[in-house]
VOBAGU-942359 format. One record per atom (N, C-alpha, C, O): residue number from 1; residue in one letter; chain; z, y, x. Coordinates in Angstrom, 1 decimal, decimal comma. Each point is the difference from the previous one (the first is absolute). Layout:
BEGIN
+-----+---------+--------+--------+--------+--------+
| num | residuo | cadena |     pz |     py |     px |
+-----+---------+--------+--------+--------+--------+
| NUM |       a |      A |      Z |      Y |      X |
...
+-----+---------+--------+--------+--------+--------+
***
This chain:
BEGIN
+-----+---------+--------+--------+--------+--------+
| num | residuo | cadena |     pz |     py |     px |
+-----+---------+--------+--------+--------+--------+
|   1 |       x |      A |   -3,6 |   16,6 |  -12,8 |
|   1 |       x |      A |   -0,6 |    0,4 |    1,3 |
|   1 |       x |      A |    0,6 |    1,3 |    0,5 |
|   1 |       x |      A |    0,1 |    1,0 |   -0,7 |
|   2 |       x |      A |    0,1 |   -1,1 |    1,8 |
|   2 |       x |      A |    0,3 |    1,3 |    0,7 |
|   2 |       x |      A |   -0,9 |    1,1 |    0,8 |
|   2 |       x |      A |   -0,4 |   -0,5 |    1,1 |
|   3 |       x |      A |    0,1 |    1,6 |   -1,3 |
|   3 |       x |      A |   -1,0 |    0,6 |   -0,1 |
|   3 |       x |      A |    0,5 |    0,5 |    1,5 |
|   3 |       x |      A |    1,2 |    0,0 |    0,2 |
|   4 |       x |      A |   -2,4 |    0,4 |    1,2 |
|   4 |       x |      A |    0,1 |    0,6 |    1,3 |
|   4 |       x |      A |   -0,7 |    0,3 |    0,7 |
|   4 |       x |      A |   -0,9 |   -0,8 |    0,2 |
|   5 |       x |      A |    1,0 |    1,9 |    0,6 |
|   5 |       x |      A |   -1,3 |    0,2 |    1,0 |
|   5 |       x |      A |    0,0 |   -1,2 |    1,0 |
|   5 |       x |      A |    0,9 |   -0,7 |    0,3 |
|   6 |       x |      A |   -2,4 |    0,8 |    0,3 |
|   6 |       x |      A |    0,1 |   -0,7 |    1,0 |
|   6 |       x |      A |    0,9 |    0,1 |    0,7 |
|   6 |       x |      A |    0,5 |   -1,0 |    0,5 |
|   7 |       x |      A |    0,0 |    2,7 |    0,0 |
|   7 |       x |      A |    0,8 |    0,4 |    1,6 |
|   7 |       x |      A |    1,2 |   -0,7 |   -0,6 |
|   7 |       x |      A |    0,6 |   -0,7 |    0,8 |
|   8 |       x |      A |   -0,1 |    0,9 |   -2,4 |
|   8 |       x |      A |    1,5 |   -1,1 |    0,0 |
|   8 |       x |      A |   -0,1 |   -1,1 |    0,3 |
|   8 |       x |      A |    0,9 |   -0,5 |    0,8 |
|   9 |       x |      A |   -2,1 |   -0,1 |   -1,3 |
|   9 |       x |      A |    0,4 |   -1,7 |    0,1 |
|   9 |       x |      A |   -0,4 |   -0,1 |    1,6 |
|   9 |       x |      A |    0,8 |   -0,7 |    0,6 |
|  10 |       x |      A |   -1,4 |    1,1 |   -0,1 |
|  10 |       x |      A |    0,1 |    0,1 |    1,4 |
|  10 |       x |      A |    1,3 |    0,2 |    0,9 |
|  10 |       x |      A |    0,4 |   -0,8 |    0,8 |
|  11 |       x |      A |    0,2 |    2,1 |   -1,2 |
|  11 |       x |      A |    1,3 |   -0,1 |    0,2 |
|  11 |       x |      A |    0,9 |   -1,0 |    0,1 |
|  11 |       x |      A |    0,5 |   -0,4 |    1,0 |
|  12 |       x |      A |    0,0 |   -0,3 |   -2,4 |
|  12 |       x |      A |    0,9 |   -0,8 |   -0,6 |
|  12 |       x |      A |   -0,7 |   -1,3 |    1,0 |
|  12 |       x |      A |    0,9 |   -0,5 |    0,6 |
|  13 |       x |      A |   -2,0 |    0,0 |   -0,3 |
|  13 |       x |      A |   -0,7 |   -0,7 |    0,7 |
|  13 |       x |      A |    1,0 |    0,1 |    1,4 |
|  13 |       x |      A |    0,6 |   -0,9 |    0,6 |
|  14 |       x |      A |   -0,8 |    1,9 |   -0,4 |
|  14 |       x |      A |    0,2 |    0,0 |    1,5 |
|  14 |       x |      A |    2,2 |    0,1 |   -0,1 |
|  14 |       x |      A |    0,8 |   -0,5 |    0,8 |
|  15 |       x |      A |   -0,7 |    1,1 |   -1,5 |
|  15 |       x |      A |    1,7 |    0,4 |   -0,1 |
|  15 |       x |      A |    1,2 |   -1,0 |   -0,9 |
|  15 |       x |      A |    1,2 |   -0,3 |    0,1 |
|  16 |       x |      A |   -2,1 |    0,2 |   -0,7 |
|  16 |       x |      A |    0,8 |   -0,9 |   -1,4 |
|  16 |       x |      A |   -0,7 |   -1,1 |   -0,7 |
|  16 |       x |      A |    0,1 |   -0,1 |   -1,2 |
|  17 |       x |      A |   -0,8 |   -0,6 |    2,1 |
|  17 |       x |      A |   -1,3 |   -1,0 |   -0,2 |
|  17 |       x |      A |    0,7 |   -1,0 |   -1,3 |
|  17 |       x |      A |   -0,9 |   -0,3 |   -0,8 |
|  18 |       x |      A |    2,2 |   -0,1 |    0,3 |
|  18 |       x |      A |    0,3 |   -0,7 |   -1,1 |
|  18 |       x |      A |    0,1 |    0,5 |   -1,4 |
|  18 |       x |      A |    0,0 |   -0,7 |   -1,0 |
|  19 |       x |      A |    0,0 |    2,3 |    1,2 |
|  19 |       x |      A |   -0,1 |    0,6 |   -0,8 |
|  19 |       x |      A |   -1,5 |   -0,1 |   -0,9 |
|  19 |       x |      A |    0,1 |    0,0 |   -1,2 |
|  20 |       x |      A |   -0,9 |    0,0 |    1,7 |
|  20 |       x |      A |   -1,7 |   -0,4 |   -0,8 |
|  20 |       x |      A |    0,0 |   -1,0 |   -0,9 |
|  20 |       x |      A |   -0,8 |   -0,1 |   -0,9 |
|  21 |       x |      A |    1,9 |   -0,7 |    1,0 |
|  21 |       x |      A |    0,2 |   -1,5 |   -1,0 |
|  21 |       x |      A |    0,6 |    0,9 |   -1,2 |
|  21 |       x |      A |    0,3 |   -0,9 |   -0,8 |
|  22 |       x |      A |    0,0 |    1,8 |    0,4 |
|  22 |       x |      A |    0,9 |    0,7 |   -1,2 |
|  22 |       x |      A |   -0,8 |    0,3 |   -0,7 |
|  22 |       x |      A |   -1,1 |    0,5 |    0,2 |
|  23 |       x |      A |    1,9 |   -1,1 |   -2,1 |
|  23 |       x |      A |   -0,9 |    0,5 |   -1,1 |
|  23 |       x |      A |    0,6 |    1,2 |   -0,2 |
|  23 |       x |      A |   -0,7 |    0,9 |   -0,5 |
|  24 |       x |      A |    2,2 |   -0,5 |    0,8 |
|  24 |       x |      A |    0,3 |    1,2 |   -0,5 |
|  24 |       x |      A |    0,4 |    1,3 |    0,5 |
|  24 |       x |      A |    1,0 |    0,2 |    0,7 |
|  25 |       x |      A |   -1,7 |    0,8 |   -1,2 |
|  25 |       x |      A |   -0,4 |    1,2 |    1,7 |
|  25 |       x |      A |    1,8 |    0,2 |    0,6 |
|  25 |       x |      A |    0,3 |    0,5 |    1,1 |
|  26 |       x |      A |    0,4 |   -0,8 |   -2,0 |
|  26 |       x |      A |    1,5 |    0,5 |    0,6 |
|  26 |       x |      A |    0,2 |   -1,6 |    1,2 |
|  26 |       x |      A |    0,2 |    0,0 |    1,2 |
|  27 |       x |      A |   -0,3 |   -0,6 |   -1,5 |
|  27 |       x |      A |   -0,1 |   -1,0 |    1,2 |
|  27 |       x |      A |   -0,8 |    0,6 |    1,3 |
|  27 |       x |      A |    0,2 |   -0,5 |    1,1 |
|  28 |       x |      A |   -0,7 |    1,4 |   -1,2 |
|  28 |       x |      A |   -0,7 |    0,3 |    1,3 |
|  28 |       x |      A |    0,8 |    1,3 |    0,1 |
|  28 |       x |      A |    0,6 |    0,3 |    1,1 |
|  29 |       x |      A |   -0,5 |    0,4 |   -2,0 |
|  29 |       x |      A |    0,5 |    1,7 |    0,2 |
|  29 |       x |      A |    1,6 |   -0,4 |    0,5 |
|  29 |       x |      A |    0,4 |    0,8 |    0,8 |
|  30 |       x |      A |    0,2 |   -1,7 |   -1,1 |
|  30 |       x |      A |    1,8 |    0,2 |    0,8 |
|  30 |       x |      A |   -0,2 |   -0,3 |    1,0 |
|  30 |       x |      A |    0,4 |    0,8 |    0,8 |
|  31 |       x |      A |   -1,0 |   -1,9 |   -0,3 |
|  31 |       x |      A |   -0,5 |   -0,1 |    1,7 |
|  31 |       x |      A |   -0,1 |    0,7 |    0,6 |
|  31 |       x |      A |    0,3 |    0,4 |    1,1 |
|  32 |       x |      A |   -1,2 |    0,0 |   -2,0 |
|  32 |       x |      A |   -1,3 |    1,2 |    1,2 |
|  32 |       x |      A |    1,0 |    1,2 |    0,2 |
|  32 |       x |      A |    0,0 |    0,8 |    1,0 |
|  33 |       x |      A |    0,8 |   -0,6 |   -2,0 |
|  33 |       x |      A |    1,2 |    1,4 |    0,1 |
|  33 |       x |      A |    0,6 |   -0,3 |    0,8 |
|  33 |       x |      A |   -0,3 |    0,5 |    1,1 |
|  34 |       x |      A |    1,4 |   -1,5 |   -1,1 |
|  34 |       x |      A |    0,5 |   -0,9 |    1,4 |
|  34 |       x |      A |   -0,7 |    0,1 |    1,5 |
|  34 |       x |      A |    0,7 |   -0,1 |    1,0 |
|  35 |       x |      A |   -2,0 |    0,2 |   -0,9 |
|  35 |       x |      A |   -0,6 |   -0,3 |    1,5 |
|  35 |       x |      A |   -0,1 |    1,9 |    0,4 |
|  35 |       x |      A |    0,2 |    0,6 |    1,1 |
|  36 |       x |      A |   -0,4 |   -0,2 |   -2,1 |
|  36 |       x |      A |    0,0 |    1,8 |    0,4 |
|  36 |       x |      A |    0,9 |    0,5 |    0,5 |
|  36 |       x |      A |   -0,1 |    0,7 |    1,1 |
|  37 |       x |      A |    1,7 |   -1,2 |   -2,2 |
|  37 |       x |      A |    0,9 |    0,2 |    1,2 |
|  37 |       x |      A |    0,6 |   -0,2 |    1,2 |
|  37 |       x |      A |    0,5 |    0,9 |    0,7 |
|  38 |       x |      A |   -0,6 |   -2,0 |   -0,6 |
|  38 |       x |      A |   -0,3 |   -1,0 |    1,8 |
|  38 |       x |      A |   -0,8 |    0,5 |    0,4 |
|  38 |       x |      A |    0,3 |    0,9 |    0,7 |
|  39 |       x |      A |   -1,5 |   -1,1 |   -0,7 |
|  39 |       x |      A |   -1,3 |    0,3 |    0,9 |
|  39 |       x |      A |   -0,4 |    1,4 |   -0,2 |
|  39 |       x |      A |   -0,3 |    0,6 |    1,1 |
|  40 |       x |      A |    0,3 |   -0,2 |   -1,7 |
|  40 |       x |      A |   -0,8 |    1,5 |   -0,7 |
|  40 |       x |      A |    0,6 |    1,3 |   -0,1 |
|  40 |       x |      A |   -0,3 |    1,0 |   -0,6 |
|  41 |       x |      A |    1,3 |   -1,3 |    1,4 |
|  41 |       x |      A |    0,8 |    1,3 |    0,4 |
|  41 |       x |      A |    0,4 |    0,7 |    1,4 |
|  41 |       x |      A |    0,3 |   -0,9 |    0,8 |
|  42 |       x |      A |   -0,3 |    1,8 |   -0,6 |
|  42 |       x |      A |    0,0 |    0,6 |    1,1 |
|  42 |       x |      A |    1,6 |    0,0 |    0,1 |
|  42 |       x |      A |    0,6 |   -0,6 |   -0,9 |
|  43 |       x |      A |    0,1 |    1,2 |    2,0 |
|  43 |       x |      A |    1,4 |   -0,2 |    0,7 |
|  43 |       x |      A |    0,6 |    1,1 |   -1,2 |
|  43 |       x |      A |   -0,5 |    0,8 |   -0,8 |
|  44 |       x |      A |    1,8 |   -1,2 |    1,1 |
|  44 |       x |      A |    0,7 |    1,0 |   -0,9 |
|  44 |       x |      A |    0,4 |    1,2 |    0,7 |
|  44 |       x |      A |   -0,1 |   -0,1 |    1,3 |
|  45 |       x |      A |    0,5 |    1,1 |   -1,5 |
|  45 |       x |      A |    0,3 |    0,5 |   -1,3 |
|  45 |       x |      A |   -1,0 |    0,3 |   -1,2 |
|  45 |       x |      A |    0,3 |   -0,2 |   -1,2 |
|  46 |       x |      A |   -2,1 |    0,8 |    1,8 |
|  46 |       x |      A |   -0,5 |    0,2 |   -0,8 |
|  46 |       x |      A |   -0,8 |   -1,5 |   -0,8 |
|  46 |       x |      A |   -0,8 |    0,3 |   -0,9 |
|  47 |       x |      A |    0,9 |   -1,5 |    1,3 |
|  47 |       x |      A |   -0,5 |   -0,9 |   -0,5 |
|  47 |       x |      A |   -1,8 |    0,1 |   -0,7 |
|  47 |       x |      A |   -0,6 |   -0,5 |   -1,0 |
|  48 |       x |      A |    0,1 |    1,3 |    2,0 |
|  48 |       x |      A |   -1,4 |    0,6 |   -0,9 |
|  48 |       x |      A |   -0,5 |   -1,6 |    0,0 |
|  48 |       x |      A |    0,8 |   -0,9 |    0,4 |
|  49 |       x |      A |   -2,0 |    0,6 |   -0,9 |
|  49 |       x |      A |   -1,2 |   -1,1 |   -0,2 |
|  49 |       x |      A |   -0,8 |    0,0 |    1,0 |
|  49 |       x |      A |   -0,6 |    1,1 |    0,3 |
|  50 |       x |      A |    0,6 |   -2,2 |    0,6 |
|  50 |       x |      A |   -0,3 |   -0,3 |    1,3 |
|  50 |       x |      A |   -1,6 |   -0,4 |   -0,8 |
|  50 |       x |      A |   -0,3 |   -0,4 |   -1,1 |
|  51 |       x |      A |   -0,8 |    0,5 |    2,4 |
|  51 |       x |      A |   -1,2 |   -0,4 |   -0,5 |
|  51 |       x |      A |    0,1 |   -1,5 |   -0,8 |
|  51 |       x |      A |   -0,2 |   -0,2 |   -1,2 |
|  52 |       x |      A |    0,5 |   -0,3 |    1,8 |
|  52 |       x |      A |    0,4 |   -1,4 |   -1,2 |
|  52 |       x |      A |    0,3 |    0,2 |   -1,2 |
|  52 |       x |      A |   -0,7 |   -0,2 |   -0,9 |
|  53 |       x |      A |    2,2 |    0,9 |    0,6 |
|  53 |       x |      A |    0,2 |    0,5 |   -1,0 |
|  53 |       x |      A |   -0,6 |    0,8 |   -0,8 |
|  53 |       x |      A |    0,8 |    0,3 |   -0,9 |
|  54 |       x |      A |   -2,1 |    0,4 |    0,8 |
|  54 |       x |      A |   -0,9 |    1,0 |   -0,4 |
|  54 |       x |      A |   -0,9 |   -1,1 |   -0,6 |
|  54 |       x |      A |   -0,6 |    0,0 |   -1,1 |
|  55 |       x |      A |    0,5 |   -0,9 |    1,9 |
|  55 |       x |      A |   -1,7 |   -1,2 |   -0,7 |
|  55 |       x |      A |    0,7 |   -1,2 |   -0,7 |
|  55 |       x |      A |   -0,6 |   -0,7 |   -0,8 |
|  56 |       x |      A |    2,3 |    0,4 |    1,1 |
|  56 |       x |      A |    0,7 |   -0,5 |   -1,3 |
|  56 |       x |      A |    0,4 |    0,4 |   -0,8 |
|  56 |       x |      A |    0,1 |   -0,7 |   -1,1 |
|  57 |       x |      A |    0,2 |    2,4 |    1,1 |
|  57 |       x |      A |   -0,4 |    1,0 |   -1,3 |
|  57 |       x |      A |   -0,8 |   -0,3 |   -1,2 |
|  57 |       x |      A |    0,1 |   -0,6 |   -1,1 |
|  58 |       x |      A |   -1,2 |    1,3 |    2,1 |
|  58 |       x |      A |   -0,9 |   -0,3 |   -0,6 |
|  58 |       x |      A |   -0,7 |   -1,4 |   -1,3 |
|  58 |       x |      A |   -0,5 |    0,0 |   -1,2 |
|  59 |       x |      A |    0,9 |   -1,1 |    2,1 |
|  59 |       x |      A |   -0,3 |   -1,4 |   -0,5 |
|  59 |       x |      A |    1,0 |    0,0 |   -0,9 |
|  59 |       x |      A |   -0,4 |   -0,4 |   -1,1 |
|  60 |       x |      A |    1,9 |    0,8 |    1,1 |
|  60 |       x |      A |    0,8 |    0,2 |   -1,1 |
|  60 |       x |      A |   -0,6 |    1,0 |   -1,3 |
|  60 |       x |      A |    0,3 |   -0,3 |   -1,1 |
|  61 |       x |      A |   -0,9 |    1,2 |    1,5 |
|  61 |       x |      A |   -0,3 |    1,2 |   -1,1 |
|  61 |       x |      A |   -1,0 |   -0,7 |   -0,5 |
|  61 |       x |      A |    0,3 |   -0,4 |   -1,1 |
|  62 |       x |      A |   -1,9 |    0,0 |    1,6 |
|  62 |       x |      A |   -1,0 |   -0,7 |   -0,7 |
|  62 |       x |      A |    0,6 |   -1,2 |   -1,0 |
|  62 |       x |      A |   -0,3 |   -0,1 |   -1,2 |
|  63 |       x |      A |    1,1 |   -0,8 |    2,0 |
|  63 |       x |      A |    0,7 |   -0,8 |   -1,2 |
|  63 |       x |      A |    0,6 |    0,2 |   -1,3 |
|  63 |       x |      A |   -0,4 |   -0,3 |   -1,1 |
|  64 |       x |      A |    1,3 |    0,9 |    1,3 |
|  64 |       x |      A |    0,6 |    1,2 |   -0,8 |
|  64 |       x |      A |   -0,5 |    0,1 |   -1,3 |
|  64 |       x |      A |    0,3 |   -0,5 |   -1,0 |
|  65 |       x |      A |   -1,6 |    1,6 |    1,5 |
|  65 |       x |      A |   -1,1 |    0,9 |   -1,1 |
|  65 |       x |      A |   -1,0 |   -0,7 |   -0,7 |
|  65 |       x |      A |   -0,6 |    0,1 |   -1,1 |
|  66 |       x |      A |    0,5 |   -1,4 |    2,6 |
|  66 |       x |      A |   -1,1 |   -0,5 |   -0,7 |
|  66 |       x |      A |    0,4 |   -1,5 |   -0,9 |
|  66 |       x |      A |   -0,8 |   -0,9 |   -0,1 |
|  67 |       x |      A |    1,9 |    0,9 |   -0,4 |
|  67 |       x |      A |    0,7 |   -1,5 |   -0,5 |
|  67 |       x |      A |    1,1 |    0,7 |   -1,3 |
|  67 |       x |      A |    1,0 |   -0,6 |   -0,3 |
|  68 |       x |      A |   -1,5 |    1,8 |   -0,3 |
|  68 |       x |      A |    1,2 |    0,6 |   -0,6 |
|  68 |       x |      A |    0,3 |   -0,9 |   -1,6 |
|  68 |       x |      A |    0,9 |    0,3 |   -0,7 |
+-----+---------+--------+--------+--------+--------+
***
């Protein structure tokens, strides 16, 4: 079982909806790292974490801690 807050599976719901079908948290964490960098970055040079990327952070960090 994969352990998550609601706001992740909500997330992943909304961003990476095939991902909820995974038994294993790295099935979800290479994706979800993958969509951060496409979507979840601000322009370069400084590449900061665009609001998207802050709440796929996030959803990556809870996964993370909470699946160790």
């Amino acid at each position: 079982m994969i352990y998550m807050s609601n706001e992740t599976r909500a997330f992943l719901r909304e961003n990476l909806p095939d991902s909820l079908q995974a038994t294993d948290v790295n099935d979800i964490l290479i994706p979800l790292d993958a969509w951060i960098f496409v979507h979840g970055m601000g322009p370069e040079p400084e590449c900061e974490l665009n609001d998207a990327g802050v709440r796929a952070q996030a959803a990556y960090d809870d996964l993370y801690y909470s699946n160790d």
